[in-house]
N, C-alpha and C positions, 0 to 999 in steps of 0.2 A: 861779591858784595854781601854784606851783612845786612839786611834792614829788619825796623821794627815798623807798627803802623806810623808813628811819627818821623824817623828816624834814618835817616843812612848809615852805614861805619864804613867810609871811604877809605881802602888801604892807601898808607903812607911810600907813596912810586919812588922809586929813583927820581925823577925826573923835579919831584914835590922837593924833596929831601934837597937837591941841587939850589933849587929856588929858595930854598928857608935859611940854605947859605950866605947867599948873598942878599940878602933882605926881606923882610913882608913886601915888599912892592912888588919884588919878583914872586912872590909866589902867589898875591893876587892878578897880574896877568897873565899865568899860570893854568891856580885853580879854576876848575867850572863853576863853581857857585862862591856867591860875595862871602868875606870874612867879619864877623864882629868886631866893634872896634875894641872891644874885651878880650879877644883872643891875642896872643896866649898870655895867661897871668903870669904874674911876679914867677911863681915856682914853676909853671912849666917852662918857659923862657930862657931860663937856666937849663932846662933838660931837653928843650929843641933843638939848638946846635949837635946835641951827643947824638939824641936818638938818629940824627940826619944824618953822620957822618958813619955809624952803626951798618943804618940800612945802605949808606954806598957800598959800604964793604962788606955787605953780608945780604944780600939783592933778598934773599929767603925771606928776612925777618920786616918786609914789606907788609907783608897781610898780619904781623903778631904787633903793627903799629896803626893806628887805626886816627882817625877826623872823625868828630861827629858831626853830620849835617841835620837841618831840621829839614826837612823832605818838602813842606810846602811854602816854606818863609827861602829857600834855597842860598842857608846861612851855615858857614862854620859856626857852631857854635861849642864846642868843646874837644877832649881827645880821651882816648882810650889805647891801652897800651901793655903789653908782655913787658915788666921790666928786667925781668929772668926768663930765661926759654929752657925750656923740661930739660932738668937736671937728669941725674941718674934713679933718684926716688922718683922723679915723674911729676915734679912741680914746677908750678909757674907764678911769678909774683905780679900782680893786675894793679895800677893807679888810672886814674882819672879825672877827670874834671870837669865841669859844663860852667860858662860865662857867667857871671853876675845877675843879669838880665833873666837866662832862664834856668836859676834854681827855683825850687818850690813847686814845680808843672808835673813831677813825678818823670824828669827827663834822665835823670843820674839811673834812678832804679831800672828804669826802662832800657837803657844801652850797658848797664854791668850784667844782668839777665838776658838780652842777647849775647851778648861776649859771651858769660860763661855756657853759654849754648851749644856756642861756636865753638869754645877750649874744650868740652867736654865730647865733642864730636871726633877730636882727634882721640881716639885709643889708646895711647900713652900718656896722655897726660891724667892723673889721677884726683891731683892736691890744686886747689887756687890758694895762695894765700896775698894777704893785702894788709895794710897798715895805714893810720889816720895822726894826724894830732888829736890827742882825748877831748881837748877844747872841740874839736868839729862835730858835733852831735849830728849833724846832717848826713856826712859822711857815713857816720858810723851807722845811723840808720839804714841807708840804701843797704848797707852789709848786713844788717841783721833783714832787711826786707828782700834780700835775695840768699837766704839761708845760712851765710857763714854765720862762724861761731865764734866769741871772742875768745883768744887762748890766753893772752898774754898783757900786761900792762909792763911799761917800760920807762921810768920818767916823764916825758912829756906825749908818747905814741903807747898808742894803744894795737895788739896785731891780732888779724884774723885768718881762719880757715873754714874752707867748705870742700871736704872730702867729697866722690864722686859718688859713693854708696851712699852719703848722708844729707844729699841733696833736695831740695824740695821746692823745685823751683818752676815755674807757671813760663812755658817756652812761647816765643812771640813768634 
């Protein structure tokens, strides 16, 4: 388990991934700790069913899919996640999210710097890279407050990297 002082990053089990098949209800009497009624939003919603059906069939990529829990309120309240798993350069593409409720608390910055804690602790991995809608200032923040770099604008997304020599990041 990954934690920060506030923080858990619950991997995403089999057993979780089965439950988010067949509904939130099953995976609330499931999960150990309560769910926000905000989780999961409009876009991760769309990408819960995949990542679930991922991790059945690839049991490995449990721990590179992550929950985030607030540790004292003992609440889902966000997710974290490998959307790429190390290519042959040694990259990995990181998205996130934290509930409505608790942006603004310095909760995003806090569980992307454990993560890349944790990505940077495996030896092959070298590159994080990530991407935002340019409208999300908040986003793009937490990325420049945990070291990446913006490289690239693109129409409506804006894309980052935080090489592993170029890091400069405050470990929890």
């Amino acid at each position: 388990m990954i934690e920060t002082e506030r923080l858990q990053l619950v991997s995403f089990k089999s057993s979780y991934a089965q439950a988010v098949l067949k509904g939130r209800s099953h995976l609330e009497r499931l999960f150990p700790y309560a769910i926000s009624p905000q989780w999961p939003n409009a876009n991760y919603s769309l990408l819960l069913p995949i990542i679930a059906l991922d991790v059945l069939n690839h049991p490995f990529k449990q721990q590179w899919n992550r929950f985030i829990v607030h540790k004292k309120q003992r609440l889902l309240v966000g997710q974290i996640s490998c959307y790429e798993y190390p290519d042959q350069k040694d990259h990995v593409e990181i998205g996130y999210g934290v509930v409505t409720d608790y942006r603004g608390y310095g909760y995003g910055s806090e569980v992307v710097k454990a993560f890349i804690s944790w990505l940077f602790s495996h030896e092959h991995i070298h590159t994080i890279v990530a991407e935002c809608v340019i409208e999300n200032k908040a986003s793009a923040r937490v990325l420049e407050k945990c070291g990446f770099c913006n490289t690239s604008n693109s129409g409506e997304r804006t894309y980052w990297e935080l090489i592993r020599q170029k890091r400069n990041v405050k470990s929890f």
